[in-house]
N, C-alpha and C positions, 0 to 999 in steps of 0.2 A: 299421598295425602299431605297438608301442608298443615302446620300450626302455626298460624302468622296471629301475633298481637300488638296493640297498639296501644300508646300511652295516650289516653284519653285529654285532661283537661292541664290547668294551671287550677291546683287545685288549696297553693299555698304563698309566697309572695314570689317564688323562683318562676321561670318560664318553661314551663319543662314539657315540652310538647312533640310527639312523633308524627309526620305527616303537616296534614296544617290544620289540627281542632284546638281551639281556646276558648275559652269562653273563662268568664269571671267566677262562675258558680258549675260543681259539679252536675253536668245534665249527661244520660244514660240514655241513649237510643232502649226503646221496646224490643223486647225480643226478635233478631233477625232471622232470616230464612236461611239459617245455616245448621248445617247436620252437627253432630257433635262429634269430637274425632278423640281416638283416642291418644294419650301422651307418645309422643315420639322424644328420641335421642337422636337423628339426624335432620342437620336445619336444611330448609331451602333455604336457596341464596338471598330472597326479601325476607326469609325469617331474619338471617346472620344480619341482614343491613337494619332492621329494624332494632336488634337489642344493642348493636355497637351505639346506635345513635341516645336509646336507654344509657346506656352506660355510661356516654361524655356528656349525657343532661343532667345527671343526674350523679355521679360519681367523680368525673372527669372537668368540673368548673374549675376556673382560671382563682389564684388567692389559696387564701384558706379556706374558704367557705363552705369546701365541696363536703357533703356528707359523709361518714368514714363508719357509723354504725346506722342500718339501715334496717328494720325492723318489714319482714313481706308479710303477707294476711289476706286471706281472701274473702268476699261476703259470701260467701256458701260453700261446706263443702263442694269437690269436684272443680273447679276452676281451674287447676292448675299450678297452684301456687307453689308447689317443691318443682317444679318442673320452670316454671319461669324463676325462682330464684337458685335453681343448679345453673343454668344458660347462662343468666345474668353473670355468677360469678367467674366461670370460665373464661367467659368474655374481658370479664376485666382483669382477669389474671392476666390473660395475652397482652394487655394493654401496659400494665401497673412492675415493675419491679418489687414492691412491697409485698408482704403477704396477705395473702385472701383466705379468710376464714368463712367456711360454712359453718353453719349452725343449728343443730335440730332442734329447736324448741316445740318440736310439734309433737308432745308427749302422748297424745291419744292416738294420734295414729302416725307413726315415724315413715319420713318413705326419701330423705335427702339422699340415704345410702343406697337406696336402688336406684338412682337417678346416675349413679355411675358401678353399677353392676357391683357391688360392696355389700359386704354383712354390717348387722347392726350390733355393733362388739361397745366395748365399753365406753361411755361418751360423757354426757353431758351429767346424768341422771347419779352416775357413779364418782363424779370430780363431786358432786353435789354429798350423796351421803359419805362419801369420805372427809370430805374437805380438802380434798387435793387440788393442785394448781389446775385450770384447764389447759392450759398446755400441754401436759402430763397425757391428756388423751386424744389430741388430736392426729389424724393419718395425712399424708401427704398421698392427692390423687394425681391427676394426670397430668399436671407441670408441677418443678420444683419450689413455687408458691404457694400453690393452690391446694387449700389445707380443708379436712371435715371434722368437725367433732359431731358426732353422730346423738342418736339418743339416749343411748347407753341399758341397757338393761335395766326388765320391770319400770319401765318410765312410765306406764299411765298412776302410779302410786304418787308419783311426783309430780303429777298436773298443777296440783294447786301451787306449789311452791314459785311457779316462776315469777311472781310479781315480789320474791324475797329480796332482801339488799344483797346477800349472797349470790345470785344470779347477774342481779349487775352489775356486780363486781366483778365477778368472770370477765364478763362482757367485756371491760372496761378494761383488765389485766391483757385482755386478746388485741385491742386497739390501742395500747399503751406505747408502742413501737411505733404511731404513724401508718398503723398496719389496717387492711379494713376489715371487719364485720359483717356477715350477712346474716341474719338471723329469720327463717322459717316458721310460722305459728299456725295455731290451729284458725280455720276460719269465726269470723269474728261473732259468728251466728251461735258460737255454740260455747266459746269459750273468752275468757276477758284477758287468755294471755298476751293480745296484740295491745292492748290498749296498759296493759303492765309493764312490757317491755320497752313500748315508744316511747313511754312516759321520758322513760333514761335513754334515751337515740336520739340522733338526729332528725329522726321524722322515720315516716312509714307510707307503701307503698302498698296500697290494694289493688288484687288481682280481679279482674269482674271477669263473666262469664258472657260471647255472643249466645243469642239465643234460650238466654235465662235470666242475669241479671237485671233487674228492675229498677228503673227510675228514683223513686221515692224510697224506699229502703236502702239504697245505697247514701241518696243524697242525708239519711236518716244515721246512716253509719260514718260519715264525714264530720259531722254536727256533733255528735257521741264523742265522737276521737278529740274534738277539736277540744270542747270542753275538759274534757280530760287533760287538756293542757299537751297533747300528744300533735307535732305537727305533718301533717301527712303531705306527702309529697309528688304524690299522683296516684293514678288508677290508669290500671294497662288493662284494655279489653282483649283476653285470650280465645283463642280456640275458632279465630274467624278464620275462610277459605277464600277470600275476594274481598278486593279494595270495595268501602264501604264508597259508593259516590257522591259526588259531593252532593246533588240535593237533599242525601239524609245526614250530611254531613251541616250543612246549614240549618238543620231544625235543632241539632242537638245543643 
């Protein structure tokens, strides 16, 4: 089974497009004739080429310019979104000499750490009621870069807090080195931590769903974010099994 996704549009002033879809305004194919599959941890090889090219559009730009705190978020639960932003970072640890920090902001329902067969041990939630540096909790996974700060224990107590200046400040102490950020949140349907966190990012990256996400409520959740002053950086369609062709590639 394959979970191949694709970054949809140019959805902010950069070109950041997988395959060949652009368009000027976020537009969302209707739900497609594809099964739903569930999360894997082994890519096919168009999965691996589709996230490397995520990763140099999007992380890997020539200057300064490239984004270095990167806020993911899905429009629905079930998308995908710890599962494409664990890939995403692997990816670019291979890529980056600097460190790559995960990040669990997804307080209601944590799952970055099962994305690499990991317990959810002290993390974000606990640098938080202590006041300790996050650094202090983060683990080194499977390269010598490639770093998690997990959710840390009793996190759904601390939902609301992430929009605090304490939280971006973490954030901020974590990419203070030149170092990147990836930051995980709950889908944007049910909580306002993506649009708290972007606020302080470089932008934000929603994850949409083949075969569920809709049109008009995503283009609705773009519109939201934007005004929030939050600038978002694409939408990657997950969870397809087959090159969309181009004539539904042309309507969208």
């Amino acid at each position: 089974m394959s979970r191949n996704f694709e970054l949809l549009q140019n959805l902010g002033k950069d070109q950041l497009v997988v395959d060949t879809v652009a368009a000027p305004e976020l537009e969302v194919a209707e739900p497609l004739p594809v099964p739903v599959m569930e999360p894997q941890l082994k890519l096919e090889p168009m999965e691996h080429e589709q996230i490397t090219k995520l990763v140099q559009r999007v992380f890997l730009l020539p200057g300064s310019e490239s984004p270095r705190l990167v806020v993911f978020t899905a429009s629905e639960s079930g998308n995908g979104c710890s599962w494409i932003c664990a890939r995403v970072a692997e990816t670019l640890a291979a890529q980056v000499t600097t460190n790559v920090y995960l990040v669990d902001a997804n307080l209601r329902n944590p799952g970055l750490h099962r994305q690499f067969a990991s317990d959810n041990q002290e993390g974000l939630v606990d640098a938080l009621r202590r006041g300790d540096s996050a650094r202090s909790y983060v683990r080194q996974l499977s390269r010598p870069n490639l770093w998690l700060l997990s959710a840390g224990t009793s996190p759904e107590t601390f939902d609301t807090s992430l929009g605090s200046g304490r939280v971006r400040q973490m954030l901020a102490e974590l990419r203070s080195a030149g170092d990147y950020v990836l930051v995980d949140t709950p889908s944007i349907n049910i909580s306002n931590a993506a649009a708290a966190l972007g606020a302080g990012s470089d932008g934000v990256i929603m994850v949409l769903k083949a075969n569920s996400s809709r049109r008009e409520p995503s283009r609705k959740i773009v519109q939201d974010l934007r005004a929030a002053k939050v600038r978002v950086l694409g939408a990657v369609l997950n969870q397809r099994t087959f090159p969309i062709p181009e004539s539904i590639y042309n309507r969208l």
